[in-house]
N, C-alpha and C positions, 0 to 999 in steps of 0.2 A: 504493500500500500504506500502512494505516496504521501506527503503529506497532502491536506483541505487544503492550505492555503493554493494552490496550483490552482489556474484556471479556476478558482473560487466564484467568480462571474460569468462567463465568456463574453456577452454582451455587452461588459461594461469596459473589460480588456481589452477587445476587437476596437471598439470606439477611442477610446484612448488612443488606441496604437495604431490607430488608419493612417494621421500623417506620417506616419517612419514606413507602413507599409508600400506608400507612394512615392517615396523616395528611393528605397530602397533595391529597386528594379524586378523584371521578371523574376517571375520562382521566387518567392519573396516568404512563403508561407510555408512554416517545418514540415518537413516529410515525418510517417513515425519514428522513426530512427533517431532523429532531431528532440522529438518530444521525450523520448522513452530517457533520453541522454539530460534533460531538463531537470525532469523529475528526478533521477538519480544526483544531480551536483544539490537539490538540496539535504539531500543526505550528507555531504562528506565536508569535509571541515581540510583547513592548510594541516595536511599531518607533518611535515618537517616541525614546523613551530610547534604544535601544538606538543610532539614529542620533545621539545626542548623545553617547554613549560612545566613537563611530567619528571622533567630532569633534574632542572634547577632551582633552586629557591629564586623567590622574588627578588631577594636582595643582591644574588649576582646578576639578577639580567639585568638590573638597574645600571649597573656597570659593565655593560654590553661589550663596547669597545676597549676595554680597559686591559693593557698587556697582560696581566695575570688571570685575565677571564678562564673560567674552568673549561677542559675539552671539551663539553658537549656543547656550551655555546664558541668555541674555539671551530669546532666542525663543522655549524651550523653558519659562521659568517664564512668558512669555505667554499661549503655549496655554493650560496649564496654570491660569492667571489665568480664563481665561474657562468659566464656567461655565453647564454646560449648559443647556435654559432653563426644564426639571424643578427645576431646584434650589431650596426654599421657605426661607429661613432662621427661619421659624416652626417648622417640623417640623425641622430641624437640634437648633436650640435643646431642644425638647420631649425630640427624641431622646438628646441628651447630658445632660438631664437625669436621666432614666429610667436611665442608664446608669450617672451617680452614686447614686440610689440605692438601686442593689441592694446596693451596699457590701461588706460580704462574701463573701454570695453571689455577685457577681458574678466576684471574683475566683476563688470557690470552682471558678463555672463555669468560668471562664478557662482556667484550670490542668488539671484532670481532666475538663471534659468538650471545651472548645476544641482546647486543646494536646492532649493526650491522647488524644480520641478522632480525632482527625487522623493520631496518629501508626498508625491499627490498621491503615493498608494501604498498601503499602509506591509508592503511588503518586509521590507529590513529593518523600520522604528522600533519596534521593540527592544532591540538590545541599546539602542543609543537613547531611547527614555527611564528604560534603565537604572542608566548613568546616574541621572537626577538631572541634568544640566540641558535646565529648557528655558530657563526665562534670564531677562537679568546677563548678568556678566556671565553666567553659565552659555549663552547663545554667544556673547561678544567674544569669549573667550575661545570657541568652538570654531568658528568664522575667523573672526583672526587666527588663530593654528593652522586649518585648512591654508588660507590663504598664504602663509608664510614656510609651508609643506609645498604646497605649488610653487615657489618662489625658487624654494630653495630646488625643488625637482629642475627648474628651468634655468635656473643660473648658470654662468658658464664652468663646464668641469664639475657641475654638481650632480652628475651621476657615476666620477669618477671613485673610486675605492675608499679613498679618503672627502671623496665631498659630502658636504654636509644635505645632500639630496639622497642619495644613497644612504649614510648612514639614517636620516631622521624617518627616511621610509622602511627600512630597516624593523627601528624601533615601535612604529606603527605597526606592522609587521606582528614585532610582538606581544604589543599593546592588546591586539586583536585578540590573542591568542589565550591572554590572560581571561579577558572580560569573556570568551570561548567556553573556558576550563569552569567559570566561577558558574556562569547560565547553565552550563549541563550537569552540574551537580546541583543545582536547585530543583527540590522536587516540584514547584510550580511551576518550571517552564513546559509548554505545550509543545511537544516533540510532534500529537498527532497531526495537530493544527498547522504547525511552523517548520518541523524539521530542525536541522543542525543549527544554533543561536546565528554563527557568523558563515555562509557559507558559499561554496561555489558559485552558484548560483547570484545568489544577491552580490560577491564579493565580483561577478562578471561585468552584472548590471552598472556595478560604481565606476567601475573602467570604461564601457562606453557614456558613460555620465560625462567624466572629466574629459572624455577624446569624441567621441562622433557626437555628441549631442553639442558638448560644446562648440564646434565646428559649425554646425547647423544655424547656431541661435550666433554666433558673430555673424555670418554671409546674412540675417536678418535684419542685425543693425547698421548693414552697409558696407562691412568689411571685406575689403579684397582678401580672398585665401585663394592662390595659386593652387594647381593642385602638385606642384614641386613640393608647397609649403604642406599642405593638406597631410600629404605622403609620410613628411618627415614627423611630425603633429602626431600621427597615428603613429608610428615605429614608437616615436619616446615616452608614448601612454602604455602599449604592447608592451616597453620592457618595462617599465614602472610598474605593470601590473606582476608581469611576472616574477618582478622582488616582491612585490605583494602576495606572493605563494596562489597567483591564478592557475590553474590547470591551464594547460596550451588552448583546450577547445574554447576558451573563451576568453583568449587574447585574440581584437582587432588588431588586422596589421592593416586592412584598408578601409576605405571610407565605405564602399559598400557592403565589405565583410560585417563592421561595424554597423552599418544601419539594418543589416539584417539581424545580427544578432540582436539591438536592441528591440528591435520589433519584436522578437522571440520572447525577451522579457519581458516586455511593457503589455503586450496581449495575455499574456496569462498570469499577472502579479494580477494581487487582491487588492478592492474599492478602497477607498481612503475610510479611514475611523478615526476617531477622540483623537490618535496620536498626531494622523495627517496634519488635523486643525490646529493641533496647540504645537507644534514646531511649526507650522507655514506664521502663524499669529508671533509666535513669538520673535521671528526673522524679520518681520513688517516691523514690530515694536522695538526691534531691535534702534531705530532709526532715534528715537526716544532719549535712547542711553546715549547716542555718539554726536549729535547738536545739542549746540546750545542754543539759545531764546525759542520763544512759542512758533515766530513765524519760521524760521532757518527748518524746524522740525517739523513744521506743515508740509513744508514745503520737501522736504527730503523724504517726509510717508507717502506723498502724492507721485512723486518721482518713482520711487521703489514700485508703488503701486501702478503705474503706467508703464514705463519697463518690462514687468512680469507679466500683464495682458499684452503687451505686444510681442513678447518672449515663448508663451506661455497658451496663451488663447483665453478666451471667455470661460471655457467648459472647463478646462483645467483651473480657472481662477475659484468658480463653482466650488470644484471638489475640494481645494484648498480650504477655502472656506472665507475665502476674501473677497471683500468689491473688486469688480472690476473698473477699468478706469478709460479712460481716451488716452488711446495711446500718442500723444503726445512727445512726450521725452526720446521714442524711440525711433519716432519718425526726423525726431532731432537730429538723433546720433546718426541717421542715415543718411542726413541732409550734409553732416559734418564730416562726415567718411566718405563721400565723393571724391571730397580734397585730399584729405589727409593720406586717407589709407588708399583710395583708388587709383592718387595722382602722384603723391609722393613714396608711396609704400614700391613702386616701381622700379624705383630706382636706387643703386647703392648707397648715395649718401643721404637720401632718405630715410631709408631702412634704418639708417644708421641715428639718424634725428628721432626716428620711432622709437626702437629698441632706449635710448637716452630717456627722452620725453616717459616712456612707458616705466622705467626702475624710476622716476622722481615721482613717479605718482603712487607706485606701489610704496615707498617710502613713507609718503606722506600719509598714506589710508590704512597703513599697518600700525604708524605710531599713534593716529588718531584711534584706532579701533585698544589698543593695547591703552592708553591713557585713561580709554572710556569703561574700559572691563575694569582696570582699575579702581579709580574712581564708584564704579557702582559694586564692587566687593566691599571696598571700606561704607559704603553708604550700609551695604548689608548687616555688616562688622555690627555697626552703631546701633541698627534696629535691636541686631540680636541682642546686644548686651543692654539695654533698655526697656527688652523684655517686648518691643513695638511686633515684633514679625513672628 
């Protein structure tokens, strides 16, 4: 049996996942072979990690990298060392280029259409509500990581042995593996329902998340993606996944590879529930904690919230659980990307103004998000020890 949650709708999957089926070309829809292969990744879990978790006390893999680390996690950064033999560090490089500079938009994508439209079906939530960290500097603090994990993924030489891409994905890696081990020895988690807490499956879905979808939703807001750039884009998600202990059958290496496999997910993941709502709400609210005055914060939930219906669609705004808006802002960014990206992204020393332009802005929205997470912990601090919260 597999688990309920599979095709828990079909109706509501098929509808969902019509645009990725339309993109995605002829033969777009699993054979059974396809399906039978579906159901079983939610069964199975990263076993390298998750045998290194079985291995080690908590307190060494905290010290992951650390010259005295013990063989098992000494073996396990081995593996890991050795890379597949697909791997190009020409198309890495290319890809993490491309990925600086979208700059704004990229993070625009990140946020409402990565994070966000992830969150429209209540497929993987559970183990990240979890957590606890849903509102408040718990969301700020979540989003800034993500975003500074992408950063680091795309920086140059950050997928190198020693870059700080590679190890911090790494540690995700076995982050995952931890909150894994602690869910399946909880006699409440729904194994019938859910299957494996962290698993192939959904752990496939993330990967086209941050690579084909993301891709999709920048050519929305205008941006030129060559498909030299597209190509390289896909490769350095492909091997990022595969430090992420993807199984091969659900590493994209291409754009159509990729939009068919997300079709495959998106049609038969479950409706959105409770969790959908209060992670998509708390991301919108999010806008709350990171401006300052009444009006800067109007004005930036209005934004977020136009963005993500242009991004996103009506029907998926629905499921979320948020207004929809006049997409405004994203017909901006399209009017603004003409230029920039259309006209200047062409050319080398364009390219080169982009990728510049795109690390000053990640700078600036990483130190504002980190100031703001801040900032609303100690506010938290206060409540608690006043007995207010």
């Amino acid at each position: 049996m597999h688990p309920t949650r599979f095709g828990a709708d079909p109706r509501w999957g098929e509808r969902a996942a019509r645009p990725l089926r339309l993109v995605a070309g002829p033969g777009a829809r699993p054979a059974p072979a396809e399906l039978a292969a579906l159901r079983g990744a939610l069964m199975r879990r990263d076993e390298p990690a998750a045998a290194l978790v079985r291995a080690v006390s908590a307190r060494d893999l905290r010290r992951l990298f650390d010259p005295g680390a013990p063989p098992p996690v000494r073996d396990f950064l081995a593996m890991a060392g050795k890379r597949p033999d697909w791997v190009d560090d020409r198309l890495l490089a290319r890809g993490a280029s491309a990925c600086r500079a979208f700059g704004l938009d990229g993070f625009l994508v990140l946020a409402y259409g990565s994070l966000l439209g992830g969150y429209r079906t209540a497929a993987a939530l559970e183990p990240l509500v979890r957590t606890g960290r849903l509102t408040g500097a718990g969301t700020l603090s979540r989003v800034r990581e993500t975003s500074a994990w992408w950063r680091a993924v795309t920086a140059p030489g950050g997928l190198a042995a020693d870059g700080d891409g590679f190890q911090t994905t790494l540690r995700v890696r076995v982050m995952h593996a931890l909150v894994n081990a602690k869910l399946e020895d909880d006699p409440a988690w729904d194994w019938a329902g859910r299957g494996v807490p962290i698993n192939q499956y959904d752990l496939g879905s993330t990967v086209g998340i941050f690579s084909t979808s993301f891709l999709l939703h920048l050519r929305l807001l205008g941006v030129r993606v060559s498909r030299e750039d597209g190509r390289a884009v896909m490769h350095l998600w492909a091997y990022v996944g595969w430090l992420m202990g993807v199984e091969d059958a659900w590493l994209p290496h291409t754009e159509r590879q990729g939009r068919r496999l997300l079709y495959h997910f998106l049609a038969h993941d479950p409706p959105p529930d409770a969790n959908t709502r209060a992670l998509a709400k708390a991301l919108i609210d999010m806008t709350d904690e990171v401006w300052p005055g009444r009006w800067r914060r109007r004005y930036e939930r209005e934004r977020a919230l136009s963005v993500s219906t242009w991004l996103l669609g009506r029907t998926a705004m629905r499921d979320l659980g948020l207004p929809a808006r006049l997409p405004w802002y994203g017909l901006a960014r399209v009017g603004t990307n003409l230029l920039a990206s259309q006209v200047m992204g062409r050319f080398p020393a364009g390219r080169r103004r982009l990728v510049a332009r795109g690390d000053r802005e990640a700078r600036t929205r990483l130190a504002r998000w980190g100031a703001a997470a801040h900032a609303t912990s100690a506010a938290d601090g206060a409540r608690n020890d006043t007995g207010l919260a």
